[in-house]
PDB file of the backbone (N, CA, C, O) and the ligand in Angstrom, with CONECT records:
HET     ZN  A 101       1
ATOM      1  N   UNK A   1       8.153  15.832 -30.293  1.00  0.00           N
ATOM      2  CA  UNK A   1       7.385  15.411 -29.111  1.00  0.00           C
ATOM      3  C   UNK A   1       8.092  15.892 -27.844  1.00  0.00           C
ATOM      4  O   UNK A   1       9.266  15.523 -27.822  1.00  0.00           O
ATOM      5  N   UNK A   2       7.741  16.559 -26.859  1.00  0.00           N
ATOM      6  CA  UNK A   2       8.046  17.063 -25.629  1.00  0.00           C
ATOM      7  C   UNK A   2       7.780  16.096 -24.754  1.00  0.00           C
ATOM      8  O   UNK A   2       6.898  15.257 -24.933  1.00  0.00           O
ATOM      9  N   UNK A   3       8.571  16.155 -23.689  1.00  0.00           N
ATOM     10  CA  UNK A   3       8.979  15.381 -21.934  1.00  0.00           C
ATOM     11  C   UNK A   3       7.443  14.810 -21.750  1.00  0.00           C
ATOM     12  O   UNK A   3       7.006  13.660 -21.700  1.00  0.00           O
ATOM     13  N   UNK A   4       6.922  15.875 -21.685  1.00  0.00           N
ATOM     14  CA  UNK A   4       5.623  15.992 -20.828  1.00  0.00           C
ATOM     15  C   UNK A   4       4.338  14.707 -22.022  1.00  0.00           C
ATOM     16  O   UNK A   4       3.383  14.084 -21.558  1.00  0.00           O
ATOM     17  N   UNK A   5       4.677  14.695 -23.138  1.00  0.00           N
ATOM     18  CA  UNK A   5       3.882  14.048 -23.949  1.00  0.00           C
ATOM     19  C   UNK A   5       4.111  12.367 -24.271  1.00  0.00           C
ATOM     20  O   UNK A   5       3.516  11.576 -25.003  1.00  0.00           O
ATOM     21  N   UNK A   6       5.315  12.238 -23.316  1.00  0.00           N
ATOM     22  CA  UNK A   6       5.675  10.580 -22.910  1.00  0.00           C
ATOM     23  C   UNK A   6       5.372  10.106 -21.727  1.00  0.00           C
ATOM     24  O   UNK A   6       5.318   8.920 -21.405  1.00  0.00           O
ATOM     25  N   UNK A   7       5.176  11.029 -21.080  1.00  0.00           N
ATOM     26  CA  UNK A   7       4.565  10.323 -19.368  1.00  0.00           C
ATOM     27  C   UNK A   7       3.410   9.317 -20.172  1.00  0.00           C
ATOM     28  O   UNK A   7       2.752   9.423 -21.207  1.00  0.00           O
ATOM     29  N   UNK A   8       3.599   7.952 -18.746  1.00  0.00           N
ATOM     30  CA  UNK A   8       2.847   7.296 -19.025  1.00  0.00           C
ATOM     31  C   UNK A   8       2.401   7.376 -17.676  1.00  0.00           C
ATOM     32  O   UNK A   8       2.954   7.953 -16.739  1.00  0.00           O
ATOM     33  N   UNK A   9       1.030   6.547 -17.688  1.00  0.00           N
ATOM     34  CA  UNK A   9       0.442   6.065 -16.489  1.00  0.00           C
ATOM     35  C   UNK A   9       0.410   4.297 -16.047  1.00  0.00           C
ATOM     36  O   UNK A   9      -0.076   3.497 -16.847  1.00  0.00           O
ATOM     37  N   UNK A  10       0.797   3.979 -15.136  1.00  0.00           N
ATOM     38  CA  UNK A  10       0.553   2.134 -14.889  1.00  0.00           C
ATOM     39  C   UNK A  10      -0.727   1.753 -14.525  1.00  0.00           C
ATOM     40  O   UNK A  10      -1.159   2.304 -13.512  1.00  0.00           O
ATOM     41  N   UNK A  11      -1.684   0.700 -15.260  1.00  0.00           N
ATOM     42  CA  UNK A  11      -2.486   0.343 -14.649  1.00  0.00           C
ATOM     43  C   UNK A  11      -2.304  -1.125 -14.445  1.00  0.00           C
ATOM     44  O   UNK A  11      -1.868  -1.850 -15.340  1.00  0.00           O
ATOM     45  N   UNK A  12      -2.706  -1.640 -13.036  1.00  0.00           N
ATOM     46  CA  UNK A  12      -2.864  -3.541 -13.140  1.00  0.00           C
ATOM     47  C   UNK A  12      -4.483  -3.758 -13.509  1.00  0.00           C
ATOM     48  O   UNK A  12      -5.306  -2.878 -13.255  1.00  0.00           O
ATOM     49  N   UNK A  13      -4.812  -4.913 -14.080  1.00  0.00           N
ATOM     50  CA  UNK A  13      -6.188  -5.027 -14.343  1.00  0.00           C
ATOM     51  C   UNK A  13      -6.207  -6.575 -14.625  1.00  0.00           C
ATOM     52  O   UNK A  13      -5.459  -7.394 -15.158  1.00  0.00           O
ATOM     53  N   UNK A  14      -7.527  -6.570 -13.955  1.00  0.00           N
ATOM     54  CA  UNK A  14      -7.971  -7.929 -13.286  1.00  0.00           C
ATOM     55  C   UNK A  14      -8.925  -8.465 -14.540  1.00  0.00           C
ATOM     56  O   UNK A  14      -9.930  -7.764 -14.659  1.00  0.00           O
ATOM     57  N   UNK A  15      -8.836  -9.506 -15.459  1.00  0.00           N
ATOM     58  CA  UNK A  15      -9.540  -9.647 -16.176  1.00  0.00           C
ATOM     59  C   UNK A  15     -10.441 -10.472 -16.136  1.00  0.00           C
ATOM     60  O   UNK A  15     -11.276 -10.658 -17.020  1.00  0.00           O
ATOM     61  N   UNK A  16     -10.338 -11.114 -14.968  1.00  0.00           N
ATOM     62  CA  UNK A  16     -11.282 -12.239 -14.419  1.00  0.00           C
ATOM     63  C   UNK A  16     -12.312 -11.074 -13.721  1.00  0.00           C
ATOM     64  O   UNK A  16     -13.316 -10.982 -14.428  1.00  0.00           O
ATOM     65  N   UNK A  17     -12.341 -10.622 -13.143  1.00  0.00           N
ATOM     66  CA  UNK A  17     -12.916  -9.267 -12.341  1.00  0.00           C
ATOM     67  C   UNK A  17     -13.345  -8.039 -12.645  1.00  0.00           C
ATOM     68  O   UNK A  17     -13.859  -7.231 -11.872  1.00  0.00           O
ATOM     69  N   UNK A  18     -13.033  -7.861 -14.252  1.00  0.00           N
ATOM     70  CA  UNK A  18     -13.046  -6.531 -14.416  1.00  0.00           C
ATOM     71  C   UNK A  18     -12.578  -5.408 -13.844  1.00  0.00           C
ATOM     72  O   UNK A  18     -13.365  -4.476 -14.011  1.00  0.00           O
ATOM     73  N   UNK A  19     -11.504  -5.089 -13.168  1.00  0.00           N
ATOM     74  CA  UNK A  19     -11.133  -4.506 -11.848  1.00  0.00           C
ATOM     75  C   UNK A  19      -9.699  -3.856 -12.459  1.00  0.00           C
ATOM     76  O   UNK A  19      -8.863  -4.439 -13.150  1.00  0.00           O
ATOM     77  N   UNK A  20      -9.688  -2.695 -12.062  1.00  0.00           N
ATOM     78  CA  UNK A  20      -8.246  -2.360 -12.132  1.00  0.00           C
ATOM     79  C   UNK A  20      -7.378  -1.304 -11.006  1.00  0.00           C
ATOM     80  O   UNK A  20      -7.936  -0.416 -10.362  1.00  0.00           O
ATOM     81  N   UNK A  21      -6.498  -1.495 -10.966  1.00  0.00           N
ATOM     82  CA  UNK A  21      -5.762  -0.488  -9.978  1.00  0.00           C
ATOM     83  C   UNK A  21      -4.708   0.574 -10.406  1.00  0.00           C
ATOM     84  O   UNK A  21      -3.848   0.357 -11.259  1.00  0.00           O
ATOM     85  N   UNK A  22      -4.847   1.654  -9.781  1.00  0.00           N
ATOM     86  CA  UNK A  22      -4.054   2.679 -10.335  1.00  0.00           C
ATOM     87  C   UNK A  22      -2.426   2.218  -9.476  1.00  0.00           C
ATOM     88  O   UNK A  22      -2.247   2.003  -8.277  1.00  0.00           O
ATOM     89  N   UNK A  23      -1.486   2.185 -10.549  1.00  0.00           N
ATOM     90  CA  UNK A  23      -0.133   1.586  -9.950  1.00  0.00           C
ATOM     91  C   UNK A  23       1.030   2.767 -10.275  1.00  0.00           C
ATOM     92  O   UNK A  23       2.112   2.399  -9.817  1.00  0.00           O
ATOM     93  N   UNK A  24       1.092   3.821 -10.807  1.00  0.00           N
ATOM     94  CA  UNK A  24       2.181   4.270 -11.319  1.00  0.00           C
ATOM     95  C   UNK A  24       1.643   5.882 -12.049  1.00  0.00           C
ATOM     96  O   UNK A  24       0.726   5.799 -12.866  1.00  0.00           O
ATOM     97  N   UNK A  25       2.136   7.101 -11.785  1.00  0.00           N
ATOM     98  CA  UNK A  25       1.656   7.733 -13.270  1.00  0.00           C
ATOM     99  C   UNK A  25       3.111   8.957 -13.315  1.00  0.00           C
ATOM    100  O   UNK A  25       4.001   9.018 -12.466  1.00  0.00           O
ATOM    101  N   UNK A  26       3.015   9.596 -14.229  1.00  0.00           N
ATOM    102  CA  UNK A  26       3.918  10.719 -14.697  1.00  0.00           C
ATOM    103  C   UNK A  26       5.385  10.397 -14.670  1.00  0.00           C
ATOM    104  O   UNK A  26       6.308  11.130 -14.316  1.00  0.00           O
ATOM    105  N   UNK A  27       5.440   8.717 -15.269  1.00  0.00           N
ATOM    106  CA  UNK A  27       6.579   7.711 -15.851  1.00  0.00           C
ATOM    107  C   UNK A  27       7.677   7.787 -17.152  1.00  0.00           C
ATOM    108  O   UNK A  27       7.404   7.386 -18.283  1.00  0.00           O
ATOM    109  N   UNK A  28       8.186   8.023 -16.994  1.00  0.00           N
ATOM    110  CA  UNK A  28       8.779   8.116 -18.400  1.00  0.00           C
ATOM    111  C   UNK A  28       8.903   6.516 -18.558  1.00  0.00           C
ATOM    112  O   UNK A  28       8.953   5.574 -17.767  1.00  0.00           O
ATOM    113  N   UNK A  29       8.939   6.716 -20.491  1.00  0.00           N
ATOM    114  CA  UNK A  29       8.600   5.318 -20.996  1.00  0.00           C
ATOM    115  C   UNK A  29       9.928   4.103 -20.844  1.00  0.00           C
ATOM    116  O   UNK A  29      10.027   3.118 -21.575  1.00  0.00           O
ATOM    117  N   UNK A  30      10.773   4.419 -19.845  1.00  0.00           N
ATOM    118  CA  UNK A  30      12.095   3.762 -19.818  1.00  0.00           C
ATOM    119  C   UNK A  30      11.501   2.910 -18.255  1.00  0.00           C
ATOM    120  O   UNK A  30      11.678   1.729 -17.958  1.00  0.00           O
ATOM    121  N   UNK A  31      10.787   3.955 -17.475  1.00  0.00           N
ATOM    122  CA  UNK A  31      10.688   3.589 -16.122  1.00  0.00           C
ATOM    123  C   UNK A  31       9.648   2.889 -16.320  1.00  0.00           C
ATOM    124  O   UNK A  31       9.792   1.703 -16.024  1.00  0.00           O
ATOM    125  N   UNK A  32       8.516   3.227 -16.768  1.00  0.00           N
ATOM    126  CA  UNK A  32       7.158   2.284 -17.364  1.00  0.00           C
ATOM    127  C   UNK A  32       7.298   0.928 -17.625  1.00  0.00           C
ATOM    128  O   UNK A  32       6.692   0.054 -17.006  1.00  0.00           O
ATOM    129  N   UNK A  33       8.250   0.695 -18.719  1.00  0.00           N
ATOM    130  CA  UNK A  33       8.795  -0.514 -19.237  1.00  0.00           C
ATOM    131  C   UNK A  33       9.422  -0.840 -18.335  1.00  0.00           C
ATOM    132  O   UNK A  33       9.414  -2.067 -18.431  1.00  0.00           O
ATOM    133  N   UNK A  34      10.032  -0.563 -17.417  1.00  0.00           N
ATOM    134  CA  UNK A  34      11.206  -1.321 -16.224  1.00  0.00           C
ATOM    135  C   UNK A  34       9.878  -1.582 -15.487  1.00  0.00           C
ATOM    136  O   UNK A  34       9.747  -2.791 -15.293  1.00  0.00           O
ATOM    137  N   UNK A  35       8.926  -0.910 -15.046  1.00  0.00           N
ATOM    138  CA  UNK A  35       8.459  -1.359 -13.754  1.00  0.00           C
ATOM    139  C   UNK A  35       7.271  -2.561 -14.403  1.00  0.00           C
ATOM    140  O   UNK A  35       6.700  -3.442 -13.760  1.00  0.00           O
ATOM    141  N   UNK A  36       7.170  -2.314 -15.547  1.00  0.00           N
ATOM    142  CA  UNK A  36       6.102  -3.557 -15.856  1.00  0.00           C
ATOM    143  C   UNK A  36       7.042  -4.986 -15.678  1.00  0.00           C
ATOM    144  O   UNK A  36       6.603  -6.021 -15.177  1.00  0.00           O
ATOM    145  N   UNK A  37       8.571  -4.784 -16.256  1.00  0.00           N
ATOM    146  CA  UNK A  37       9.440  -6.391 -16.693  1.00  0.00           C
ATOM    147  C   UNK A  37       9.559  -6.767 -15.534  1.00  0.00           C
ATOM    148  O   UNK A  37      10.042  -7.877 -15.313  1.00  0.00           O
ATOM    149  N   UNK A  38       9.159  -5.960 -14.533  1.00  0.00           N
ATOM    150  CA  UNK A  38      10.040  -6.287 -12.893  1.00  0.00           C
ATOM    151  C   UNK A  38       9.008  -6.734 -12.286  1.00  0.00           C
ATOM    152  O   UNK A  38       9.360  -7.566 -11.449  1.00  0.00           O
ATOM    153  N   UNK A  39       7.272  -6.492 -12.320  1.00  0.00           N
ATOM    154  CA  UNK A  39       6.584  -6.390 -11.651  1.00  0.00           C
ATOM    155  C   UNK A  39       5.289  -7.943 -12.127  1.00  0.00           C
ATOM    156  O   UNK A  39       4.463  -8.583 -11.477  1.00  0.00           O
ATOM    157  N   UNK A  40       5.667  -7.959 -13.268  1.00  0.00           N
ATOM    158  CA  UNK A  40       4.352  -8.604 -14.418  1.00  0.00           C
ATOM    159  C   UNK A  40       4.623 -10.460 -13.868  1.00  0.00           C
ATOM    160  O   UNK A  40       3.748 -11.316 -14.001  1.00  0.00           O
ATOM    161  N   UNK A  41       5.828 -10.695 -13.347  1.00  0.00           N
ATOM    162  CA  UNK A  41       5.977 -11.925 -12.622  1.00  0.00           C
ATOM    163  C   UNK A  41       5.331 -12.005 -11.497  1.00  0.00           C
ATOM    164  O   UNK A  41       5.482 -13.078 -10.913  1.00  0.00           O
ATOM    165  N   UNK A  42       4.448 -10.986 -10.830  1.00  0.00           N
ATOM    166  CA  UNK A  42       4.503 -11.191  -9.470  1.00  0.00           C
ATOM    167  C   UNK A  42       3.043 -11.046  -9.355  1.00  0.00           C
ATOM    168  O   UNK A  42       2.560 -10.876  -8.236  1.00  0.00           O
ATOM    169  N   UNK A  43       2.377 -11.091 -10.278  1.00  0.00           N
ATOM    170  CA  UNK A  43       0.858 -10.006 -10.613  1.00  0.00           C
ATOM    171  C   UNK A  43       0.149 -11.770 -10.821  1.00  0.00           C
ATOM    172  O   UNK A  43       0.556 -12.724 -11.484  1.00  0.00           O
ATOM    173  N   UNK A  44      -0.975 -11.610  -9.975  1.00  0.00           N
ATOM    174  CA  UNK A  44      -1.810 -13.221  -9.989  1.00  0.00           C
ATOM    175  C   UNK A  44      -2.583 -13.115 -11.170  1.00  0.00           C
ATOM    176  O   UNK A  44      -2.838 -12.099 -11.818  1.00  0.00           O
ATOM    177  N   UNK A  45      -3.026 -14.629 -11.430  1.00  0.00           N
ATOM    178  CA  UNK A  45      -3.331 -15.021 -12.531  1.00  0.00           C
ATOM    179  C   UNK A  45      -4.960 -14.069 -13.371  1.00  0.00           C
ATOM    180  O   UNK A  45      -5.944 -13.575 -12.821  1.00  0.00           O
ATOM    181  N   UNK A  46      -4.674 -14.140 -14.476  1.00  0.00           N
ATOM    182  CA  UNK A  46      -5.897 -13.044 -14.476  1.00  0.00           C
ATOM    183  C   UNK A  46      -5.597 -11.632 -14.961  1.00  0.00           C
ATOM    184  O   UNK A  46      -6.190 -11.077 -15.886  1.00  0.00           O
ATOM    185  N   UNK A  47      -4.506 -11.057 -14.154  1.00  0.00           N
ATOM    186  CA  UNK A  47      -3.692  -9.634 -14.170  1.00  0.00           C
ATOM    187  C   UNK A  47      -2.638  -9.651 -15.075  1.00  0.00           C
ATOM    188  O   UNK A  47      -1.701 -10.387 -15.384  1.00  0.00           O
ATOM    189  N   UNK A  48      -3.166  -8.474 -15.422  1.00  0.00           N
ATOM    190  CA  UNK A  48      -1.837  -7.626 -16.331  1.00  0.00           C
ATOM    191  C   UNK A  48      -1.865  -6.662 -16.229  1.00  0.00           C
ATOM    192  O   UNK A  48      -2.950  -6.171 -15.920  1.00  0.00           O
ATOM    193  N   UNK A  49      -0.469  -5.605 -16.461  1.00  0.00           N
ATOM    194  CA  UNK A  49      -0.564  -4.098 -16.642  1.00  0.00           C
ATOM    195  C   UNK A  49      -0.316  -3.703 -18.038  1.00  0.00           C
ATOM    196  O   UNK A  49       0.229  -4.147 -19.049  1.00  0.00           O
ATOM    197  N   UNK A  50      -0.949  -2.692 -17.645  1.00  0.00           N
ATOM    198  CA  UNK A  50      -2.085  -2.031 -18.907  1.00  0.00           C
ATOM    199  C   UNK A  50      -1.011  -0.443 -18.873  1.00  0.00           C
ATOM    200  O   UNK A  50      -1.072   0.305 -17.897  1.00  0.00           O
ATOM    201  N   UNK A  51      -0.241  -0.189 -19.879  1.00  0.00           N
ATOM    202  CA  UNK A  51       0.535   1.225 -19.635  1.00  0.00           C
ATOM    203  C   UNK A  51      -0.371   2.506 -20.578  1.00  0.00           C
ATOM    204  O   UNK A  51      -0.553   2.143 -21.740  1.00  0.00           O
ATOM    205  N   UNK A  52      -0.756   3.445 -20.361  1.00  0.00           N
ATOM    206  CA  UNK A  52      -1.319   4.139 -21.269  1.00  0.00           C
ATOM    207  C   UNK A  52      -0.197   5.444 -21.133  1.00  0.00           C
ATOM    208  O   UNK A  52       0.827   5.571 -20.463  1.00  0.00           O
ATOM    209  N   UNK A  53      -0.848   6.272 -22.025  1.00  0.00           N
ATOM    210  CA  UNK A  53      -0.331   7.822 -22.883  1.00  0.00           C
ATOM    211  C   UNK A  53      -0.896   8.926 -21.851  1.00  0.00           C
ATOM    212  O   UNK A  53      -2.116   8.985 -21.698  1.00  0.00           O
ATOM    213  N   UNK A  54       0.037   9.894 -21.062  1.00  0.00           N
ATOM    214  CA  UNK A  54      -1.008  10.906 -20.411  1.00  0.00           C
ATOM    215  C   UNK A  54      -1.021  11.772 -21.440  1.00  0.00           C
ATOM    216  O   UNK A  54      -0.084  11.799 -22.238  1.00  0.00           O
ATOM    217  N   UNK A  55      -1.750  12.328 -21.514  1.00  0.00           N
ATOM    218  CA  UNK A  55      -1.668  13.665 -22.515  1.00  0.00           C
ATOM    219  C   UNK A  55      -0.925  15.106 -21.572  1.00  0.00           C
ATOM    220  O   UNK A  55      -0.431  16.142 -22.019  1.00  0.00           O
ATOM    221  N   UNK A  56      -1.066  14.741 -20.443  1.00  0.00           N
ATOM    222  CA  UNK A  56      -0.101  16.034 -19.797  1.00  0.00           C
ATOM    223  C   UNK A  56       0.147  15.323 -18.239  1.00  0.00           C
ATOM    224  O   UNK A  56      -0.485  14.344 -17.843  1.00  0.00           O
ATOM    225  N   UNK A  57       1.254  16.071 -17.418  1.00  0.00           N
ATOM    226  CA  UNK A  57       1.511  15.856 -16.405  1.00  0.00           C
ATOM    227  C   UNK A  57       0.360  15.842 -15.144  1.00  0.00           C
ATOM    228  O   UNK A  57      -0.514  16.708 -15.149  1.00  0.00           O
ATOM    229  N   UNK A  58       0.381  15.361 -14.638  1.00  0.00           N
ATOM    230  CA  UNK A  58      -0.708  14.994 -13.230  1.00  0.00           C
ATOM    231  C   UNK A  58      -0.306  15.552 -11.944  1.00  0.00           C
ATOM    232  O   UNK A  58       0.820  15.218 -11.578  1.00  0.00           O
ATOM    233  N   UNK A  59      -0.954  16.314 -11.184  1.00  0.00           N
ATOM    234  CA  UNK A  59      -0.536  17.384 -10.231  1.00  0.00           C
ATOM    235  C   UNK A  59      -0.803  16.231  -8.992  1.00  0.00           C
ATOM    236  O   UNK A  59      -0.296  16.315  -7.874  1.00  0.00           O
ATOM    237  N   UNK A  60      -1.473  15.426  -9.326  1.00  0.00           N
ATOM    238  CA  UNK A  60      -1.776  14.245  -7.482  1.00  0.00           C
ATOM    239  C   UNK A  60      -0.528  13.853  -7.480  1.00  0.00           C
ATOM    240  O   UNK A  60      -0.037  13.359  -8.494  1.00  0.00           O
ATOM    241  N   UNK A  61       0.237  14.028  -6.243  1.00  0.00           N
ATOM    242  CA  UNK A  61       1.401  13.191  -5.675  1.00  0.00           C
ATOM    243  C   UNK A  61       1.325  11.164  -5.753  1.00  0.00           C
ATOM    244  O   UNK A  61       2.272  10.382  -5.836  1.00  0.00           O
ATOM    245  N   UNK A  62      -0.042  10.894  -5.690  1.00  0.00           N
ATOM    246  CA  UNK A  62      -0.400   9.420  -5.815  1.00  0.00           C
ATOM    247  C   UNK A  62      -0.847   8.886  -6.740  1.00  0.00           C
ATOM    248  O   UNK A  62      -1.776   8.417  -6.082  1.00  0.00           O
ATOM    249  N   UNK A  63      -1.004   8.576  -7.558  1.00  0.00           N
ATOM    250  CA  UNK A  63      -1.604   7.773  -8.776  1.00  0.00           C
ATOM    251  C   UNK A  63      -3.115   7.010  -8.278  1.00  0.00           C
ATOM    252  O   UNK A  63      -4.207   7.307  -8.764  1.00  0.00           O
ATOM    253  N   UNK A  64      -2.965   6.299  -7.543  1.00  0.00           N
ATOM    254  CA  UNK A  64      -4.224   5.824  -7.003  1.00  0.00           C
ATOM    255  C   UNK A  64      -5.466   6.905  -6.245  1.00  0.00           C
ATOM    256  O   UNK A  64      -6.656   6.608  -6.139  1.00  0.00           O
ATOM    257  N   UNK A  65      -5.089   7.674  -5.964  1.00  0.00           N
ATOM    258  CA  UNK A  65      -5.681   9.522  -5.828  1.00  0.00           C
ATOM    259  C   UNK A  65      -6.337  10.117  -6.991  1.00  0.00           C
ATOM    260  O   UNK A  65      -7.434  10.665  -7.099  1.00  0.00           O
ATOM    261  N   UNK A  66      -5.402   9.879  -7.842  1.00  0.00           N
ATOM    262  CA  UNK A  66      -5.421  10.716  -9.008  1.00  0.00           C
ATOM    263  C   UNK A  66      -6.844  10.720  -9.927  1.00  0.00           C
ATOM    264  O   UNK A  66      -7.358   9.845 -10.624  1.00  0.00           O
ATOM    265  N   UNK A  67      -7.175  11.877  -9.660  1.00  0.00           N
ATOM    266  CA  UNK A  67      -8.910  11.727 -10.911  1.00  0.00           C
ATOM    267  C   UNK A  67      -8.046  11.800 -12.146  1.00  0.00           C
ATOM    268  O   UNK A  67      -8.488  10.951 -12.921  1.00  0.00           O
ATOM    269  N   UNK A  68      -7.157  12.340 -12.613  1.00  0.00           N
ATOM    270  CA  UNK A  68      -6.515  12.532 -14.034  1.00  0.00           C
ATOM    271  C   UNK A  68      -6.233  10.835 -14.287  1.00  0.00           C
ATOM    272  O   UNK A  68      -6.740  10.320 -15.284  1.00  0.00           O
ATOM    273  N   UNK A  69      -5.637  10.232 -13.607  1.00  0.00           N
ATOM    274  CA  UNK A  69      -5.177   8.799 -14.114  1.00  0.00           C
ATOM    275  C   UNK A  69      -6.536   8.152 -14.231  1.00  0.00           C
ATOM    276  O   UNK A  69      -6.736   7.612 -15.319  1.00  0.00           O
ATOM    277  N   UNK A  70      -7.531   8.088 -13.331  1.00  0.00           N
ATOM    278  CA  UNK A  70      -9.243   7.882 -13.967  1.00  0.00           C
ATOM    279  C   UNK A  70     -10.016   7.974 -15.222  1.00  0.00           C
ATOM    280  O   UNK A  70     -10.756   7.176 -15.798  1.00  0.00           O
ATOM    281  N   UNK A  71      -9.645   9.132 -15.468  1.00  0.00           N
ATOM    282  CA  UNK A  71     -10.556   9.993 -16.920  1.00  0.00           C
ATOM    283  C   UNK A  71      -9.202   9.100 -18.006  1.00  0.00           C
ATOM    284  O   UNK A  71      -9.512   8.482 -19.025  1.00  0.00           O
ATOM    285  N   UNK A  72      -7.998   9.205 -17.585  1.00  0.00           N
ATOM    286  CA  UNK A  72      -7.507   8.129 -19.139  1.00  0.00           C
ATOM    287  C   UNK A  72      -7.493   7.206 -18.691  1.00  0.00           C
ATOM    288  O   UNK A  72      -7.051   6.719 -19.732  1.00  0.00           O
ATOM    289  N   UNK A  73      -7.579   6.150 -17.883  1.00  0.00           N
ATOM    290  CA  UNK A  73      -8.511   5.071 -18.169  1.00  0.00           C
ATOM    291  C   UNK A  73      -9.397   4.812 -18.811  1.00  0.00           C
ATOM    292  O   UNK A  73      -9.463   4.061 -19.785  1.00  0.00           O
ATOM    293  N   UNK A  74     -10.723   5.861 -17.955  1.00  0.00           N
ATOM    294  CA  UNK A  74     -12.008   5.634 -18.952  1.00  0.00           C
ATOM    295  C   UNK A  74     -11.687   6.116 -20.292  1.00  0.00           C
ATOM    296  O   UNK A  74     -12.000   5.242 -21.100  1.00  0.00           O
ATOM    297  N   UNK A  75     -11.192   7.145 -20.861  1.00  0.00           N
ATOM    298  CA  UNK A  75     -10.954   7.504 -22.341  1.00  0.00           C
ATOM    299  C   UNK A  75      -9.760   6.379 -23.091  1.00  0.00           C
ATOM    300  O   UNK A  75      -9.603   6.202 -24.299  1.00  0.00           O
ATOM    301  N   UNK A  76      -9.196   5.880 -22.238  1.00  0.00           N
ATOM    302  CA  UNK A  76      -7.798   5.050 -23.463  1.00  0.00           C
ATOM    303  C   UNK A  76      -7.631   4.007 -23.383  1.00  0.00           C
ATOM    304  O   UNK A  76      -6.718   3.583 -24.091  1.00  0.00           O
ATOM    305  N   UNK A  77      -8.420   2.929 -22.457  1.00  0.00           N
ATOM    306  CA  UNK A  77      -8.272   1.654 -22.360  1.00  0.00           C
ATOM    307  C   UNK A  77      -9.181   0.554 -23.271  1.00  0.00           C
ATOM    308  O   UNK A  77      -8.870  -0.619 -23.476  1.00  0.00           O
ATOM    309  N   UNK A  78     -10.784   1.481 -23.922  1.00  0.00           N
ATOM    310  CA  UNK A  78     -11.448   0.738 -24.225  1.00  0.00           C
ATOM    311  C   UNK A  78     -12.030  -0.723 -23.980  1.00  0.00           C
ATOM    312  O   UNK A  78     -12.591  -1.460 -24.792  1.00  0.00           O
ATOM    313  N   UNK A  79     -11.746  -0.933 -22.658  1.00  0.00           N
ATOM    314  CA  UNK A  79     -12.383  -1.911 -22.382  1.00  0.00           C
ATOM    315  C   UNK A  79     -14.269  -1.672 -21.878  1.00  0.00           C
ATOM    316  O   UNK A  79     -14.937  -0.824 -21.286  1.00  0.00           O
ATOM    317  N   UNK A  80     -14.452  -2.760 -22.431  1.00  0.00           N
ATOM    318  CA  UNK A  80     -15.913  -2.713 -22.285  1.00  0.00           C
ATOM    319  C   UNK A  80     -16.656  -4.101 -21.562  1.00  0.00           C
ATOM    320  O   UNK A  80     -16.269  -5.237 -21.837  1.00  0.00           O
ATOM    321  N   UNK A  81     -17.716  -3.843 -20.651  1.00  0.00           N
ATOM    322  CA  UNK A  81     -17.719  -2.861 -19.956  1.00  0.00           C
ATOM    323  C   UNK A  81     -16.687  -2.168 -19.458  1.00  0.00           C
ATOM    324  O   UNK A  81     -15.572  -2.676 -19.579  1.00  0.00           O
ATOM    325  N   UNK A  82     -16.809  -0.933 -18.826  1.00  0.00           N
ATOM    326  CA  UNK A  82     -15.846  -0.140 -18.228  1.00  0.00           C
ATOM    327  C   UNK A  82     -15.198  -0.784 -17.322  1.00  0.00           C
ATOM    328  O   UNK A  82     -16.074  -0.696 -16.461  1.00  0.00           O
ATOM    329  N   UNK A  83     -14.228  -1.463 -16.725  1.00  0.00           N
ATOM    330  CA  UNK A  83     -13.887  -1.786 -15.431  1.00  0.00           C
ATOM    331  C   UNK A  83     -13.986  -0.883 -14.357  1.00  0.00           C
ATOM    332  O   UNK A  83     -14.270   0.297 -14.565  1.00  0.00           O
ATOM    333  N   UNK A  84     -13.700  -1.492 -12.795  1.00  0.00           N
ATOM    334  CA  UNK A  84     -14.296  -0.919 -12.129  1.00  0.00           C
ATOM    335  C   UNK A  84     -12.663  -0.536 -10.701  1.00  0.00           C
ATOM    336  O   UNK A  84     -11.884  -1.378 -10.255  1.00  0.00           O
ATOM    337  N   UNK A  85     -12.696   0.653 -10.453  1.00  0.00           N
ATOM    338  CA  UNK A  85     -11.559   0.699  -9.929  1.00  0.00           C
ATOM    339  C   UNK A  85     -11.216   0.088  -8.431  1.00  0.00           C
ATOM    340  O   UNK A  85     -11.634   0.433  -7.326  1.00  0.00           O
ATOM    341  N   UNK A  86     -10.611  -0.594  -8.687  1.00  0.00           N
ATOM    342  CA  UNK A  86     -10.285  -0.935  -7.319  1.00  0.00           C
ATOM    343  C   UNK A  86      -9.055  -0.445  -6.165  1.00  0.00           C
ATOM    344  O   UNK A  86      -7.985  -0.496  -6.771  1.00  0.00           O
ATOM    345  N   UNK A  87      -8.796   0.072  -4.526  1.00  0.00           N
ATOM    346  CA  UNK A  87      -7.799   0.475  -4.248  1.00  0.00           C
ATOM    347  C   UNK A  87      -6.458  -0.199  -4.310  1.00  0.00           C
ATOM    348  O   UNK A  87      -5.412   0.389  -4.587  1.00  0.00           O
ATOM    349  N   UNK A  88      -6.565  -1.452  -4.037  1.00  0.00           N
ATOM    350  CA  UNK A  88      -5.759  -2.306  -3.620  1.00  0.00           C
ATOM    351  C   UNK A  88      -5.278  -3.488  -5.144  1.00  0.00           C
ATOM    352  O   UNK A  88      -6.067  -4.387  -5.436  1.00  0.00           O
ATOM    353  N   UNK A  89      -4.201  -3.343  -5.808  1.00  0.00           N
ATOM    354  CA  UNK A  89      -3.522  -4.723  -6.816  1.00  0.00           C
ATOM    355  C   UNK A  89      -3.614  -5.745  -6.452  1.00  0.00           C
ATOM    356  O   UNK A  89      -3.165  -6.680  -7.115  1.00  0.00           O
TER     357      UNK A  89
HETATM  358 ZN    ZN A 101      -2.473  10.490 -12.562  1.00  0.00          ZN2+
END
């Protein structure tokens, strides 16, 4: 497995809301896991982050920008309905 095939992406997601926010992407799985143990105390009731698999590196400087962190959402989260993106955690 190559560098590029462990990036993860962060998502928070609102399960009362269906709602999620783009928080993090092109993570290695050390930083992923740190920023969820650090962050998952502070996230209101309802919320959790959701870490997925990129299949390749992401050229947007922002994650919340990012159409690539979008399309694996919609392809790797399987939630149904789709949630709906929101800017702001
Ligand atoms: Zn991205």
């Amino acid at each position: 497995m190559t560098q590029s095939e462990r990036l993860k992406l962060i998502l928070s997601y609102d399960r009362t809301r269906n709602e999620y926010s783009l928080v993090a992407h092109n993570q290695s799985a050390e930083a992923a896991d740190a920023h969820v143990a650090q962050y998952t105390p502070h996230l209101r009731d309802g919320c959790s982050f959701i870490v997925l698999v990129q299949g390749r590196p992401h050229r947007t400087a922002a994650a919340h920008a990012c159409r690539a962190c979008r399309e694996t959402v919609a392809r790797s989260t399987h939630l149904q309905p789709q949630p709906k993106l929101i800017k702001e955690a």
